[in-house]
N, C-alpha and C positions, 0 to 999 in steps of 0.2 A: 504494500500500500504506500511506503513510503517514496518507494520507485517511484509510482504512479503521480503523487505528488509533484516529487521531483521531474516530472517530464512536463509537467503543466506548467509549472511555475518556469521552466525555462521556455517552454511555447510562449506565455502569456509574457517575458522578457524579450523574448526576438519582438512578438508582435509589437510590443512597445516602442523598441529601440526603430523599428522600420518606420516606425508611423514618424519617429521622430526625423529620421536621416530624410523622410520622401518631403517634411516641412520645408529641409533646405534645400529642394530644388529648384532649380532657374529653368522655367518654361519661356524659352522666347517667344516673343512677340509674332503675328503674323508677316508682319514686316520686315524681321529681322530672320524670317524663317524662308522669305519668298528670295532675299538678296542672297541667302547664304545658298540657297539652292542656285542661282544666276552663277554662284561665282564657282560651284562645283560643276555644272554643264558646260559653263567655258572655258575651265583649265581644265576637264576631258577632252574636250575638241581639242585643244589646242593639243596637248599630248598626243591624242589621236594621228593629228595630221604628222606632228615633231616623229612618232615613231613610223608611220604611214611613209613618211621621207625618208629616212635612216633605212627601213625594208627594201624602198626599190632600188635606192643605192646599195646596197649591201650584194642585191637578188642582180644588178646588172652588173657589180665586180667579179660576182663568181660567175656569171656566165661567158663572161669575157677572159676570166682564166681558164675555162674549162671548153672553150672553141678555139 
């Protein structure tokens, strides 16, 4: 019984302590949620293209070594 105890009082601890850590969360703004996505789809593109260019250069040195 005293297990049993013991297992509650640490459930009814975690739950406490979560409720406490999820008070200190920072939910961005929609505004700050819409810019921050702008600025991850155009520094993918841009990557995109940067390794898109390094491939076909890469794809036409070895084709030029190997004819």
């Amino acid at each position: 019984m005293d297990k049993l105890k013991s297992y509650l009082n640490q459930g009814v601890s975690f739950v406490q302590e979560a409720w406490i850590e999820l008070s200190k969360v920072y939910y961005p703004s929609p505004k700050e949620t819409i810019q921050a996505t702008i600025v991850v789809v155009a520094l993918s593109f841009v990557m995109a293209l940067w390794l898109g260019l390094i491939d076909l250069g890469a794809t036409r040195i070895v084709r030029a070594l190997l004819s």
